[in-house]
KEPA-449153 format. One line per field, with one value per atom (N, C-alpha, C, O): residue in one letter; atom name; x, y, z. Coordinates in steps of 0.05 Angstrom, whole numbers, plus 5000, padded with zeros to 4 digits. Each point is the difference from the previous one (the first is absolute). Example, Ala and Ser with C-alpha at 12.3 -4.5 7.8 and 13.67 -1.06 7.14 Angstrom:
<recs>
residu (a, a, a, a, s, s, s, s)
atome (N, CA, C, O, N, CA, C, O)
x (5264, 4982, 5018, 5021, 4972, 5016, 4985, 5010)
y (4886, 5024, 5024, 5000, 5021, 5024, 5022, 5022)
z (5156, 5000, 5000, 5013, 4973, 5001, 5014, 5004)
</recs>
This chain:
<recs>
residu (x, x, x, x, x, x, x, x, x, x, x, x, x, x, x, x, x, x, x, x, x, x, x, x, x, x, x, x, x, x, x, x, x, x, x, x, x, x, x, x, x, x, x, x, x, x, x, x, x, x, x, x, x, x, x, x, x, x, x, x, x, x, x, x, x, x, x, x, x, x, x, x, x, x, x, x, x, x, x, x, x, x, x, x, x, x, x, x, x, x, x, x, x, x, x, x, x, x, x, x, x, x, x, x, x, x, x, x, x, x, x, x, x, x, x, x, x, x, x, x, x, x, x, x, x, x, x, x, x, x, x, x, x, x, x, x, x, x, x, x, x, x, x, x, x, x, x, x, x, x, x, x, x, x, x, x, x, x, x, x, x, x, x, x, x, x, x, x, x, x, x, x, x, x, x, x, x, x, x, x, x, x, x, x, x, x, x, x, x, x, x, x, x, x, x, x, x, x, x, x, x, x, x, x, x, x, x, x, x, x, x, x, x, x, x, x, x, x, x, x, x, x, x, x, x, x, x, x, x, x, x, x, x, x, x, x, x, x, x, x, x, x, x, x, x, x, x, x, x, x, x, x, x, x, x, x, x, x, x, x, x, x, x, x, x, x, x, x, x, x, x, x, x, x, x, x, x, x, x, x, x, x, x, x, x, x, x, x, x, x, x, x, x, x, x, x, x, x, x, x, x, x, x, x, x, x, x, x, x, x, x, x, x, x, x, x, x, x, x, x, x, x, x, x, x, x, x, x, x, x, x, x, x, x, x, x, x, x, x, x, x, x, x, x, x, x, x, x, x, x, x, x, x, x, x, x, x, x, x, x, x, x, x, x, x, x, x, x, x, x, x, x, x, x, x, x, x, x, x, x, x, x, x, x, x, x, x, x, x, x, x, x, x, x, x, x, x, x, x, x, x, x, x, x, x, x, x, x, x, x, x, x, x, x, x, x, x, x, x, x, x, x, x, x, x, x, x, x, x, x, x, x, x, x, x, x, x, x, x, x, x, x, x, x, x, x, x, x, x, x, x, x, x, x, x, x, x, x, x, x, x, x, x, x, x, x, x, x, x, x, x, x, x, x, x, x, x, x, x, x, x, x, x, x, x, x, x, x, x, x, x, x, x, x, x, x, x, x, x, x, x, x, x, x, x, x, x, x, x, x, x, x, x, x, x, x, x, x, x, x, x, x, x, x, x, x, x, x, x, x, x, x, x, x, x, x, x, x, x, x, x, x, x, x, x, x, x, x, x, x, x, x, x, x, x, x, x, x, x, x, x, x, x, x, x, x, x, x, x, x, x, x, x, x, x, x, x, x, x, x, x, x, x, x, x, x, x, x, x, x, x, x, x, x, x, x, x, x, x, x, x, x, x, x, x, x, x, x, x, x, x, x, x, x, x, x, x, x, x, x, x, x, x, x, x, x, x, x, x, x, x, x, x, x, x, x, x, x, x, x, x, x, x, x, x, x, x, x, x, x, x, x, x, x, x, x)
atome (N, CA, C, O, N, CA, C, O, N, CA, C, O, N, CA, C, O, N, CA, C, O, N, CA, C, O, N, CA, C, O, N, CA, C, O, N, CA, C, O, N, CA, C, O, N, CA, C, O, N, CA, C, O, N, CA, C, O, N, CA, C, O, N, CA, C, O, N, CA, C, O, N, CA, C, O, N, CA, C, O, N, CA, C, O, N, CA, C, O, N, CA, C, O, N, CA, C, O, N, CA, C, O, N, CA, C, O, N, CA, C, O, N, CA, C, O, N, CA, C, O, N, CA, C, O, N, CA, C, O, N, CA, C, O, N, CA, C, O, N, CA, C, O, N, CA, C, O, N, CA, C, O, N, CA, C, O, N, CA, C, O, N, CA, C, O, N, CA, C, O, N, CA, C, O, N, CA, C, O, N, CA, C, O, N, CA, C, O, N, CA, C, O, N, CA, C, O, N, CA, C, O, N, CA, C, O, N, CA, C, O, N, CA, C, O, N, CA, C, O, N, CA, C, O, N, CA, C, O, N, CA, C, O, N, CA, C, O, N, CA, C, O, N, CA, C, O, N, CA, C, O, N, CA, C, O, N, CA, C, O, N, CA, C, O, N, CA, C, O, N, CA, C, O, N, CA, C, O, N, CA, C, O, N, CA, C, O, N, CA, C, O, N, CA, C, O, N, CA, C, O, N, CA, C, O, N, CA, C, O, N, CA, C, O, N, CA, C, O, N, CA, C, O, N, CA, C, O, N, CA, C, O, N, CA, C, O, N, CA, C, O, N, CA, C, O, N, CA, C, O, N, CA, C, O, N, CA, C, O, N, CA, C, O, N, CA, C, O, N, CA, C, O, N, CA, C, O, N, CA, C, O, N, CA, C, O, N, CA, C, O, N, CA, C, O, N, CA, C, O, N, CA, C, O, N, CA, C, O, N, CA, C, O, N, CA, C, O, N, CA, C, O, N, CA, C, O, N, CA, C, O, N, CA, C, O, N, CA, C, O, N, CA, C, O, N, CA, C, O, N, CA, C, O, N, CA, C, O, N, CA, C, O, N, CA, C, O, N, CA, C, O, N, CA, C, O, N, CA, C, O, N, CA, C, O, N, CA, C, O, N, CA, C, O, N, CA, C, O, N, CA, C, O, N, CA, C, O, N, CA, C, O, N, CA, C, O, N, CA, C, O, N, CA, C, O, N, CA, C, O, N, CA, C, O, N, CA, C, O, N, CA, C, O, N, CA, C, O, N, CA, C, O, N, CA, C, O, N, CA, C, O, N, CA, C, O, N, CA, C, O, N, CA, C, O, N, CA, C, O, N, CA, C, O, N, CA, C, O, N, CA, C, O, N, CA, C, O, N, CA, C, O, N, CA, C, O, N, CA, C, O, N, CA, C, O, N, CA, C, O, N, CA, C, O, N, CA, C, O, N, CA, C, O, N, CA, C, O, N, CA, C, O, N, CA, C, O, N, CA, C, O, N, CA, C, O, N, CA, C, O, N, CA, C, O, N, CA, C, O, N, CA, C, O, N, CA, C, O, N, CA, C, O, N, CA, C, O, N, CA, C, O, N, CA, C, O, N, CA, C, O, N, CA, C, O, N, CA, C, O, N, CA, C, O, N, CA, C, O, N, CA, C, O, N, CA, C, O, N, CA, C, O, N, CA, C, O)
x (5016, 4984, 5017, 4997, 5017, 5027, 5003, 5004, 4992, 5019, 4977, 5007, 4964, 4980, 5004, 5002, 4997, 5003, 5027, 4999, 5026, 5020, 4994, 5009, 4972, 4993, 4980, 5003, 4977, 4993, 5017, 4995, 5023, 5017, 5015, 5008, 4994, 5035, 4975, 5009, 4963, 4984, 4997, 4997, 5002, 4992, 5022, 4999, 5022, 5026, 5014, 5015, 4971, 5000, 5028, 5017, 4976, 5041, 4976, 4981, 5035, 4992, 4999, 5014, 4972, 5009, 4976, 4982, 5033, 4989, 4998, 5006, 4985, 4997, 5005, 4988, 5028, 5008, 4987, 5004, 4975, 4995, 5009, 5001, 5009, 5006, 4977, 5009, 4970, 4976, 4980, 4997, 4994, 4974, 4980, 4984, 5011, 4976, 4991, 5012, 4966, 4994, 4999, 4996, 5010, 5003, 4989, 5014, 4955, 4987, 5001, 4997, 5008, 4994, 5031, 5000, 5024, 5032, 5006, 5021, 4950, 4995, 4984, 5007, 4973, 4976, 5007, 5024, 4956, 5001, 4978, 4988, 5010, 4989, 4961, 4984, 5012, 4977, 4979, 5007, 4971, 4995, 5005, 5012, 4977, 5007, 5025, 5002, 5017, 5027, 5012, 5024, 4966, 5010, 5015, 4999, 5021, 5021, 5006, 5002, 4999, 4998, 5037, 5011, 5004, 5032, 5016, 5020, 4973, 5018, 5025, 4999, 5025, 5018, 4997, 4981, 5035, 5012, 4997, 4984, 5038, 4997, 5005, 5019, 4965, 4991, 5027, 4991, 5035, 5011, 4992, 5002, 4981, 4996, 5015, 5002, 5003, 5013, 4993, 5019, 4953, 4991, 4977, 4986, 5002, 4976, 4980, 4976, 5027, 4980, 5006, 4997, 5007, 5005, 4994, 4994, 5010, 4986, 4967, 4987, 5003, 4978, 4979, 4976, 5035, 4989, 4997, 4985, 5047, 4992, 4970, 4982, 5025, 4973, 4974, 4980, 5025, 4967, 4991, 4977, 5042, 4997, 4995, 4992, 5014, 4987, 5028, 4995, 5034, 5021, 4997, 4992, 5016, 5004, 5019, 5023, 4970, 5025, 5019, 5022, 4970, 5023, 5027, 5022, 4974, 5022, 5006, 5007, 4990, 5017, 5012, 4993, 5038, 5018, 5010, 5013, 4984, 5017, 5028, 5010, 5005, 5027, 5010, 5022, 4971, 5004, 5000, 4996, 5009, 5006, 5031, 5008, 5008, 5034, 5000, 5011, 4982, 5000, 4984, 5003, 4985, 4989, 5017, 5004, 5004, 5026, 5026, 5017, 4984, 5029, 5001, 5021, 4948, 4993, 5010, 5010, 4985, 5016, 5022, 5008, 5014, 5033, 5006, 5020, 4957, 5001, 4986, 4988, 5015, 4979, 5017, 4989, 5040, 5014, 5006, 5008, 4984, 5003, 5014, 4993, 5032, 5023, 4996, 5007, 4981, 5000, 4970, 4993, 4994, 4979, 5014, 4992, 5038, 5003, 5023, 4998, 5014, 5010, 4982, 5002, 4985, 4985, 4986, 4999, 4989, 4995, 5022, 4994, 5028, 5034, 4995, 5002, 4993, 4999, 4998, 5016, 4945, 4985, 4999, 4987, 5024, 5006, 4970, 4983, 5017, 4969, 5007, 5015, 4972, 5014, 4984, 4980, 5028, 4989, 4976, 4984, 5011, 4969, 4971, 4977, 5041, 4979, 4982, 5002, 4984, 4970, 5007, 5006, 4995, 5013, 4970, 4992, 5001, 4972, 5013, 5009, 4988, 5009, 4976, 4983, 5017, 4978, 5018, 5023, 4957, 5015, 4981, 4976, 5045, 4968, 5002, 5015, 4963, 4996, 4996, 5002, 4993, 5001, 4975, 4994, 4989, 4964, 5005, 5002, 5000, 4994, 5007, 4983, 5043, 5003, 4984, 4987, 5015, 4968, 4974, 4984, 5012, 4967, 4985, 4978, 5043, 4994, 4983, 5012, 4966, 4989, 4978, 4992, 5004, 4977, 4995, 4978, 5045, 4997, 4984, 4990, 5019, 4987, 5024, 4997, 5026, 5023, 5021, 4997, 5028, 5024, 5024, 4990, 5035, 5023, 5002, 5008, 4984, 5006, 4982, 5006, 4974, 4977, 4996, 4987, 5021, 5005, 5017, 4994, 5029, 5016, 5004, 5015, 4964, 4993, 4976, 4996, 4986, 4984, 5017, 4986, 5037, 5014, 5016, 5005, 5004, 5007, 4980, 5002, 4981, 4982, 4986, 4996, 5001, 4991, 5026, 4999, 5019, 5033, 4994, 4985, 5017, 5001, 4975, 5003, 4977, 4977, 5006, 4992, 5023, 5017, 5012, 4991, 5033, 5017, 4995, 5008, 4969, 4982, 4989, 5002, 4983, 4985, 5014, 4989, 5044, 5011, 5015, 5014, 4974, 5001, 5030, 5007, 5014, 5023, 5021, 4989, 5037, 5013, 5016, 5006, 4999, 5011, 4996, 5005, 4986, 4994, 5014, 5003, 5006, 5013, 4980, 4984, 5018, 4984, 5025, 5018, 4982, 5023, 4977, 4983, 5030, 4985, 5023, 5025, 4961, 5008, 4997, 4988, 5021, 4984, 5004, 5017, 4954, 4997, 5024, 5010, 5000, 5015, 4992, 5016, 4952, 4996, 4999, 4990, 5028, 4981, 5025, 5018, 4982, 5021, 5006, 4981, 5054, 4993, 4987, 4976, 5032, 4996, 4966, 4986, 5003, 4967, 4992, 4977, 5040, 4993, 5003, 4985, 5036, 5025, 4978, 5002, 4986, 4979, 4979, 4987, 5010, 4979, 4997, 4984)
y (4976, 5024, 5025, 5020, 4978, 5024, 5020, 5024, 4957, 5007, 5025, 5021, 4972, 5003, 5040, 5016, 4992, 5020, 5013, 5024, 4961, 5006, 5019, 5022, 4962, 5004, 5029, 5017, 4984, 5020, 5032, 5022, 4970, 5020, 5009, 5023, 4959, 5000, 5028, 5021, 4974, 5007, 5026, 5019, 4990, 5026, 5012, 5022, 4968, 5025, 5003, 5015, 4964, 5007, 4973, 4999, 4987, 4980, 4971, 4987, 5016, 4961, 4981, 5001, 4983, 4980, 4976, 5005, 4969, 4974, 4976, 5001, 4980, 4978, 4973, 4998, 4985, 4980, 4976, 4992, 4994, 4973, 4983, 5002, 4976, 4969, 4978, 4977, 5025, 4975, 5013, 5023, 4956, 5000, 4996, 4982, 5032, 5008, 5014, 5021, 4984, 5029, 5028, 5016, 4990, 5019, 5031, 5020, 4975, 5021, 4999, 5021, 4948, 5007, 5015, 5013, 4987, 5009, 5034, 5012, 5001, 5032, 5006, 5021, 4972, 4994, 5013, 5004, 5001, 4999, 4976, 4985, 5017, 4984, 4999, 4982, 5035, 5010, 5004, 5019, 4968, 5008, 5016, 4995, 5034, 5023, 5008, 5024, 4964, 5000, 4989, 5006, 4977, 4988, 5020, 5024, 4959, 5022, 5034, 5019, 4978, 5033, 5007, 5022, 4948, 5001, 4995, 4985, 5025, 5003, 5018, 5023, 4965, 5009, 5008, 4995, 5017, 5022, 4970, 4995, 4992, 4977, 4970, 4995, 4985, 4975, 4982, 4998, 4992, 4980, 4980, 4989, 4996, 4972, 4973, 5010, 4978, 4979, 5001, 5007, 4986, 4994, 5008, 5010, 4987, 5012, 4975, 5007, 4971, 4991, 5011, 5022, 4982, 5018, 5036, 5016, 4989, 5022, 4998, 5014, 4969, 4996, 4990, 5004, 4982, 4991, 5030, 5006, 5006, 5030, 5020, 5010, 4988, 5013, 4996, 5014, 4968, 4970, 5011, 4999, 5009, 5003, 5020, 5002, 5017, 5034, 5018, 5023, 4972, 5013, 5017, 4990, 5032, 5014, 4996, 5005, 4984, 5001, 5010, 4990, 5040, 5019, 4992, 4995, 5004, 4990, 4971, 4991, 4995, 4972, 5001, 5005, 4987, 4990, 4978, 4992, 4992, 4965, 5011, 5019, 4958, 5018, 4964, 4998, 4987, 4968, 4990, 5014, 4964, 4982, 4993, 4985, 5023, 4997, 4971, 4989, 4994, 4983, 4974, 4977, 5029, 4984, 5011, 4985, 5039, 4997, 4992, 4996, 5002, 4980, 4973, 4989, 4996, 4982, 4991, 4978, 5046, 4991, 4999, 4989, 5017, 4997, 4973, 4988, 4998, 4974, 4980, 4980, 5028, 4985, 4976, 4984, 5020, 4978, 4961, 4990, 5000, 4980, 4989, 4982, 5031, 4998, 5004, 4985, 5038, 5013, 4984, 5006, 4977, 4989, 4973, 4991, 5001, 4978, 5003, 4983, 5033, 5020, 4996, 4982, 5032, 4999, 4976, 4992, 4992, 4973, 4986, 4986, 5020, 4985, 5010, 4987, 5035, 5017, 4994, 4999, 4988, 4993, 4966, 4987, 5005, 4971, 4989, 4987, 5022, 4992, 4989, 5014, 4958, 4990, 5019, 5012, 4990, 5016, 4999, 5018, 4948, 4993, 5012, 5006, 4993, 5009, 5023, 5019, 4980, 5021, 5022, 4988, 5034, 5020, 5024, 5014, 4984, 5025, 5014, 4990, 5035, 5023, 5008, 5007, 4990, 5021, 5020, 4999, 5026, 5026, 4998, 4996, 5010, 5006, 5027, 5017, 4984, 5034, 4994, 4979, 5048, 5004, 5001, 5020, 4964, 4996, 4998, 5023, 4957, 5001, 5031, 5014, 4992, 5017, 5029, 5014, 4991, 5021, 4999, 5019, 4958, 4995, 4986, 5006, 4973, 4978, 4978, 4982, 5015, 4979, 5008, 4984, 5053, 4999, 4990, 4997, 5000, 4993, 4964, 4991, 5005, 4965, 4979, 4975, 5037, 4987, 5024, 5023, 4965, 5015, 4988, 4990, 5012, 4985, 4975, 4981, 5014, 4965, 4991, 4991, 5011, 4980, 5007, 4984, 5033, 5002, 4976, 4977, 5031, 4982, 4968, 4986, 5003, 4979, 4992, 4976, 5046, 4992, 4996, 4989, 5015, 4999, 4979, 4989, 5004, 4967, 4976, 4979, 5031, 4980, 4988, 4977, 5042, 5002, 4994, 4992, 5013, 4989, 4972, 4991, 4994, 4980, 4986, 4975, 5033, 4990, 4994, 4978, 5042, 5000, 4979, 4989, 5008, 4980, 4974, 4986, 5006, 4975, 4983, 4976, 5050, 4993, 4995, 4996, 5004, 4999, 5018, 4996, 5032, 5030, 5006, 5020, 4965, 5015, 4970, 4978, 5026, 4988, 5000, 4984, 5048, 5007, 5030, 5010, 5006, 5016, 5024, 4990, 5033, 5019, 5021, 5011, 4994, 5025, 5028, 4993, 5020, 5021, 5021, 5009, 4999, 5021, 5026, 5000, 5016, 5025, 5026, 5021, 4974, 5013, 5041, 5013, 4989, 5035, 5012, 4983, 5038, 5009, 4998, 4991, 5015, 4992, 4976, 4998, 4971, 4978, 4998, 5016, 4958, 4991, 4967, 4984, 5008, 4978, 4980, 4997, 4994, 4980, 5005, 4986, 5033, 5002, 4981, 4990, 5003, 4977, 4978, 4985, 5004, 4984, 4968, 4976, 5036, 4973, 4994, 4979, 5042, 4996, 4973, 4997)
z (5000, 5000, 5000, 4985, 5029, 4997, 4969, 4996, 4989, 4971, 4990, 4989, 5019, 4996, 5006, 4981, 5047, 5009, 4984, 4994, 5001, 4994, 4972, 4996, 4985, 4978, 4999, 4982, 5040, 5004, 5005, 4991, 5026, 5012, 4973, 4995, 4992, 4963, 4990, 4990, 5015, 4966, 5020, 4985, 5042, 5011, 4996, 4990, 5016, 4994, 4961, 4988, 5006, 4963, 4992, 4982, 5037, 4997, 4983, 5007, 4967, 4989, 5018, 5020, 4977, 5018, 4976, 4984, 5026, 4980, 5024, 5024, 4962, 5016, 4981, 4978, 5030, 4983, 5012, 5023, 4954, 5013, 4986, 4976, 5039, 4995, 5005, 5001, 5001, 5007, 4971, 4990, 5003, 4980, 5012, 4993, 5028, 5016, 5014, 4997, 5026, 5013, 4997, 5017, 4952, 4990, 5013, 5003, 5005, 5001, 5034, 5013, 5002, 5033, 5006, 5021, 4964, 5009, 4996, 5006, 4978, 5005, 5016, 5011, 4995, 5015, 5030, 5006, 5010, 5027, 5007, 4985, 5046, 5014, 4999, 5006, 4989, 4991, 4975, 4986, 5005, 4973, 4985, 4979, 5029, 4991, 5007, 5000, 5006, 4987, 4983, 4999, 4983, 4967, 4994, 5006, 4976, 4990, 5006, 4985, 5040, 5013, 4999, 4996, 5009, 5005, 4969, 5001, 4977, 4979, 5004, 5010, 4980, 4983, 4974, 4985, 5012, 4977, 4973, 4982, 5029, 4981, 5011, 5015, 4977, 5007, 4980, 4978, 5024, 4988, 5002, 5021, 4956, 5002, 4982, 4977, 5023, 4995, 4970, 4986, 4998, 4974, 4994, 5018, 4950, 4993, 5016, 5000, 5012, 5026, 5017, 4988, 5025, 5024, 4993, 5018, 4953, 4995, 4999, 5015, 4969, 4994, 5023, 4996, 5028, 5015, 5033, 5018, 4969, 5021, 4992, 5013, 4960, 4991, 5000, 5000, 5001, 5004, 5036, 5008, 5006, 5020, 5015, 5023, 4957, 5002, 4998, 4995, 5008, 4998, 4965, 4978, 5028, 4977, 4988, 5009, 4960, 4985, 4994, 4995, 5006, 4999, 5021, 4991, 5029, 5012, 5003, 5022, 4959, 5003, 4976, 4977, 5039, 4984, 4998, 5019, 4958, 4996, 5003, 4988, 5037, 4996, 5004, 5011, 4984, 5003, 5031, 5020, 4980, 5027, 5002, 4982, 5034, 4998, 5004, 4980, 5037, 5008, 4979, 5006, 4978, 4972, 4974, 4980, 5021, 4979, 5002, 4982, 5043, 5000, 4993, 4994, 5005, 4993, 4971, 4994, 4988, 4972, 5001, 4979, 5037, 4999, 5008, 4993, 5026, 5014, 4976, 5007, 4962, 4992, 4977, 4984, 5020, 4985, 5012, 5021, 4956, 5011, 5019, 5015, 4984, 5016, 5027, 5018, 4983, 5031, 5015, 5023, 4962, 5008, 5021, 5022, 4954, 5000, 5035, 5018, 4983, 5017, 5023, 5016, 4984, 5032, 5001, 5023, 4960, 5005, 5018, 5020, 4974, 5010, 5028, 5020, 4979, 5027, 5015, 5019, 4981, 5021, 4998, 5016, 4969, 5003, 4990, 5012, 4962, 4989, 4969, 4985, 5007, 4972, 4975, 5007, 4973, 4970, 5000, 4995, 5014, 4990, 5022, 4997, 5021, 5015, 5003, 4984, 5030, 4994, 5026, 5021, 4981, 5020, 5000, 4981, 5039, 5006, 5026, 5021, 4970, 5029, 5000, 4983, 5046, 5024, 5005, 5008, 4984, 5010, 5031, 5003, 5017, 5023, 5006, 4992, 5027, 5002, 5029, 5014, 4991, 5036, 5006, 5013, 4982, 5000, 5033, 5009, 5013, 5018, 5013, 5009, 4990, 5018, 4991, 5016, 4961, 4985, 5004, 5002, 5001, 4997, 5029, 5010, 4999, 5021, 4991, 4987, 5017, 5005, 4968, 4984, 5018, 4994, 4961, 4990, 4997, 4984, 4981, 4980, 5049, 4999, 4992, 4999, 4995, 4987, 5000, 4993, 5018, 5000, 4977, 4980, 5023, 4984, 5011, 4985, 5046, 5005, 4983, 4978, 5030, 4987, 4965, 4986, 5006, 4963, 4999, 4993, 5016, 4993, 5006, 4987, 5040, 4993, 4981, 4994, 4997, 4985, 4976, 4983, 5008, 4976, 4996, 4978, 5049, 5006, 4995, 4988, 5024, 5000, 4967, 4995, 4992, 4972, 4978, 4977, 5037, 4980, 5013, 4983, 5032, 5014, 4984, 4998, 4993, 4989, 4974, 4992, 4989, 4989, 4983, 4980, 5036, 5002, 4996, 4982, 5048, 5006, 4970, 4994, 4991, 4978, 4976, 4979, 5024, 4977, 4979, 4980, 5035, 4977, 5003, 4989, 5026, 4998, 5011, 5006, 4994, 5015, 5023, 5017, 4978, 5027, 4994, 4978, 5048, 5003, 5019, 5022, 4979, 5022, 5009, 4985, 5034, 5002, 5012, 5015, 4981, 5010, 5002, 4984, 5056, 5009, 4997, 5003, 4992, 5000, 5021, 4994, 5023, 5036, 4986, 4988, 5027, 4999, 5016, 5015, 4985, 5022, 5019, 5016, 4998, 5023, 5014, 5022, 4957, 5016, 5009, 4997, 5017, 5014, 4989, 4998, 4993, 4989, 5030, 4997, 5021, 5022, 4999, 5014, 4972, 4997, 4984, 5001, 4984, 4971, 5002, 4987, 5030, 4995, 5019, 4999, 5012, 5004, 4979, 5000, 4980, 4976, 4984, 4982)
</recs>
């Protein structure tokens, strides 16, 4: 909520100020106040968003076009430098995983400690629902061997996982 007021204070003394998102979601509750009639009351100057979804879906949501800018995802364009066979074959070596195998990353997020309970599901229980369904998987034939590689938010902790 901070950034919110911050943004207010940039646009009273005449200073730019932007806001960069990384999630393809919440668009319209992350200007918003706490209140109905506070929808989009907390704009910036300009909204950085990742892509024309993330454009298209800010708009869908009542943000003004004028201020969104596609400025990409840093973290999905590094993805193309990682995209030679080699370097596939490379971190396969890494993590001690053969060519053939089938490799799914869970990114997790910090659902419990954000939300608590009230979501109905946090990152433990995604991620055994994701086990459980690879494991179903497997069972039925659809693969031979399978990895899952977690990817912890900054907020998690690994020893949070490590019984998953």
């Amino acid at each position: 909520m901070t950034e919110k007021y911050l943004w207010r204070w940039a646009a009273s003394r005449c200073i730019t100020s932007a806001a960069i998102l990384d999630q393809w979601q919440n668009y319209a509750i992350r200007f918003s106040g706490t209140v109905a009639d506070e929808k989009l009351q907390y704009l910036p100057d300009y909204i950085l968003v990742m892509d024309q979804v993330a454009f298209d879906d800010a708009v869908a949501e009542g943000l003004p076009p004028g201020r969104l800018r596609i400025v990409g995802q840093p973290a999905l364009d590094d993805l193309s430098r990682m995209s030679s066979l080699e370097t596939a074959r490379c971190l396969r070596r890494e993590i001690e995983v053969s060519d053939d195998a089938q490799l799914v990353l869970f990114v997790a997020e910090s659902l419990k400690a954000d939300f608590g309970n009230s979501l109905g599901y946090d990152e433990h229980t995604t991620l055994r629902f994701l086990v459980d369904v690879l494991s179903a998987y497997l069972k039925a034939g659809q693969a031979n061997s399978l990895h899952v590689l977690v990817k912890l938010h900054p907020q998690n902790r690994l020893d949070q996982f490590e019984a998953e």
